[in-house]
N, C-alpha and C positions, 0 to 999 in steps of 0.2 A: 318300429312297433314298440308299445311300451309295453310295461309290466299288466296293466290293465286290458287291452288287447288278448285276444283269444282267451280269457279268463276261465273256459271252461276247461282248457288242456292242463291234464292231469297233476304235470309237475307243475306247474305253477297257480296252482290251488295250492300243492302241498307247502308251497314258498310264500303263498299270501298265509296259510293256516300259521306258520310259523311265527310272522311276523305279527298276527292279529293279538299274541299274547304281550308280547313288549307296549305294543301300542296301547293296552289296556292301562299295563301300568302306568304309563307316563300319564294316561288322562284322570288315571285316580290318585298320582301324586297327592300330598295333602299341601296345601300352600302356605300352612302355619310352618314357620322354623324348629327346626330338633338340631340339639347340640351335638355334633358327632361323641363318640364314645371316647376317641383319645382324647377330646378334649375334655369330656366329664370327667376324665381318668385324671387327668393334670388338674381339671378345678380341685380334686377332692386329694391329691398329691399337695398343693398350695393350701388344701382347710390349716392345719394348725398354724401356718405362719401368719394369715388372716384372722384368726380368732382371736379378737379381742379381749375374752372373760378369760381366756386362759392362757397361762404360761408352762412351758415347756423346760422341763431343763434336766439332766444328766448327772450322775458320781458312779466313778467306778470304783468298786472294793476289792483290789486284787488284781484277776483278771475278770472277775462278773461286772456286769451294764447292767445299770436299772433306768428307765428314762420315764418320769413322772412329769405333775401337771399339776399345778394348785390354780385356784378360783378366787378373781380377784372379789375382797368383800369376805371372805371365808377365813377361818380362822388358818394360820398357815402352816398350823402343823398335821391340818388335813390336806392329805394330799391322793392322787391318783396313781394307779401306777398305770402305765403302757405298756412297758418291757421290760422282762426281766432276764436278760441274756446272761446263762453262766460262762464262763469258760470263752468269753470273748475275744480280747485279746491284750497282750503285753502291752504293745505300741498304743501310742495316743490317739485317741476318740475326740474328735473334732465336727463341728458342724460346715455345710457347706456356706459359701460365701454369704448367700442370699435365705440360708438357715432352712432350708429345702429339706435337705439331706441332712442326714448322723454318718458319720464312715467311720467304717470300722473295718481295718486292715489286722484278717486273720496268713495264719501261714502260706497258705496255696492261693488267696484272693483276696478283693478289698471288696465289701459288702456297702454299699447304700439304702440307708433305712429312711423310710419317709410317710406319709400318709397318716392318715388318721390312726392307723393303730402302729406305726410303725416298721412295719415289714419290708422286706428287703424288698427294693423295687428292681434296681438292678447291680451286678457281680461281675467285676472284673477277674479274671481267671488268670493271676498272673502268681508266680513263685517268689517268696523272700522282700517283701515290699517292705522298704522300711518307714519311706513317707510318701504323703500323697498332699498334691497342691490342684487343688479347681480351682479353673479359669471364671472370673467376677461372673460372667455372665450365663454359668454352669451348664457350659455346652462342651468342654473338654477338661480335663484331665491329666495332670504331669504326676508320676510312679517315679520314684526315686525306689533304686531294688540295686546298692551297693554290690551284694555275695551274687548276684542273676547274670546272665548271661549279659546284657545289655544295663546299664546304670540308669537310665532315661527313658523313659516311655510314654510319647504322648497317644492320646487317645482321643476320638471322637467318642462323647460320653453318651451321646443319645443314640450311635449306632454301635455302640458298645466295639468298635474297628478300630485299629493300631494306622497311627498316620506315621509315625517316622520313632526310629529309636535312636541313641546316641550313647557312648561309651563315655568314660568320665574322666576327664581328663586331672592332671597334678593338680591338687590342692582344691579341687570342686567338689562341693557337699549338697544337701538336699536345699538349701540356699542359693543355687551358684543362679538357677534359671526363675526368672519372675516373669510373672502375665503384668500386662498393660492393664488399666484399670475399665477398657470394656470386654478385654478380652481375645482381641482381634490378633495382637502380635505374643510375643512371646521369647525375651531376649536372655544375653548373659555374656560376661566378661571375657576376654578368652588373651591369650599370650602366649606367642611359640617364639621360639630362639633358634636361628638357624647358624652354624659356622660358614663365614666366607673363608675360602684362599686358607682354608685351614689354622685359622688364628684368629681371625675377627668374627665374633659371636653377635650376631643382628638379632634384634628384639622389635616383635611387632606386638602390638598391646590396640584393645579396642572393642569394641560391644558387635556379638551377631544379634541381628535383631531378626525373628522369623515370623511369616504371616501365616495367618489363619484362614482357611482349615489348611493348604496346601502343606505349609510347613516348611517354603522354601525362605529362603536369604530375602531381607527386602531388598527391594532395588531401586541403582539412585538418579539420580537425572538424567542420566545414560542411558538408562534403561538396563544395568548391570545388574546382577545379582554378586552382592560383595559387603563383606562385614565392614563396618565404620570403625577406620583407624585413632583411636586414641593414644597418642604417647603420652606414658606417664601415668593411666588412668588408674586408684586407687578403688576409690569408692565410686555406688550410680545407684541411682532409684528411679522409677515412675515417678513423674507426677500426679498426684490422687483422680484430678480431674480431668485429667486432657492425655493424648497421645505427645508426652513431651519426658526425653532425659535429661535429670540433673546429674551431673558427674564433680568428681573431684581427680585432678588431675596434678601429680609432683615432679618434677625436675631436678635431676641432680646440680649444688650448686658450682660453678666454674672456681675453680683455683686462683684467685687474684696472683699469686706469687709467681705463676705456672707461665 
């Protein structure tokens, strides 16, 4: 028997009444397109970076933020102001990669300001942050927080969630970890020394390279997850354009005499 069968018994009137309401709306749908609201939220997040006639740009005095706006054609000592943030902060005031964001890293968090009038859009709640690096494609987030519990902190930036932390190891500064230029990986230099046989000091040298969002080791033809052995490696950058390291790599030289 279907739904439509004995239609007059009671419960299922009450199940067709139910359902007579959804039905409605679906056939008064409108067919014209409407822009969801997150996304009108992001068009109008992305207006200044888009605006043409105006520029944006920032001085701090102290520790107060003021972040203004002149009119190309105008004379340039007329200007606008947006914000006038006192008592912002010590540490340096940076924009995001793609000029989205203003951060501003106060004592207990790091503030992202954006949108047409500049307003925090979103707050990382983290303690003692000394530096902060977005990832090019300003989907994540690296905290460098030396005095903190953890020295590293990456972040999923849009869902404002902690993906992995890391301790800092000898001689690593808010430097040591760099994003790839679309953003996907996320690497850094690393060196441990271990004693063999109680006399012979072994040194491994080499780049961990970690993917995005997981945060784990890349892995290699093996299908391993395992840092890339460099001996020797001094220096290493990204390449601007591509998923590729350059390194600089020294050797001590052999004793002809020896």
């Amino acid at each position: 028997m279907s739904i439509f069968d004995g239609f007059a018994l009671t419960k299922k009137n009450i199940f067709a009444a139910c359902l007579l309401p959804e039905f409605e709306k679906v056939m008064q749908t409108s067919e014209t397109f409407e822009m969801p609201q997150a996304a009108a939220e992001y068009e109008d997040l992305r207006a200044p970076v888009f605006d043409i006639k105006h520029e944006q740009y920032f001085y701090k005095h102290a520790q107060n933020l003021q972040v203004d706006y002149f009119q190309a054609g105008q004379n340039p000592t007329k200007d606008h102001t947006l914000l006038n943030m006192q008592k912002a902060s010590e540490k340096p005031v940076v924009w995001s990669p793609q000029g989205t964001f203003l951060i501003v890293i106060k004592a207990d968090k790091v503030i992202f300001l954006g949108g047409k009038e500049m307003t925090p859009i979103i707050v990382l709640a983290q303690n003692k942050v000394a530096a902060v690096k977005m990832s090019p494609d300003e989907k994540y987030v690296l905290t460098y927080s030396p005095m903190g519990d953890k020295a590293y902190t990456v972040w999923n930036f849009e869902m404002v969630e902690i993906i992995r932390e890391f301790d800092a190891e000898v001689d690593e500064d808010e430097h040591s970890y760099k994003w790839s230029q679309d953003g996907k990986y996320l690497a850094k230099k690393f060196r441990t020394e271990t004693i063999v046989d109680d006399k012979v000091t072994k040194v491994k040298e080499g780049l961990s390279v970690y993917t995005l969002p997981s945060m784990q080791l890349l892995q290699n033809d093996e299908g391993q997850k395992k840092s890339i052995t460099i001996a020797g490696i001094t220096e290493w950058m990204w390449v601007p354009n591509k998923n590729f390291i350059v390194y600089v790599a020294t050797f001590p030289q052999e004793d002809e005499n020896a």
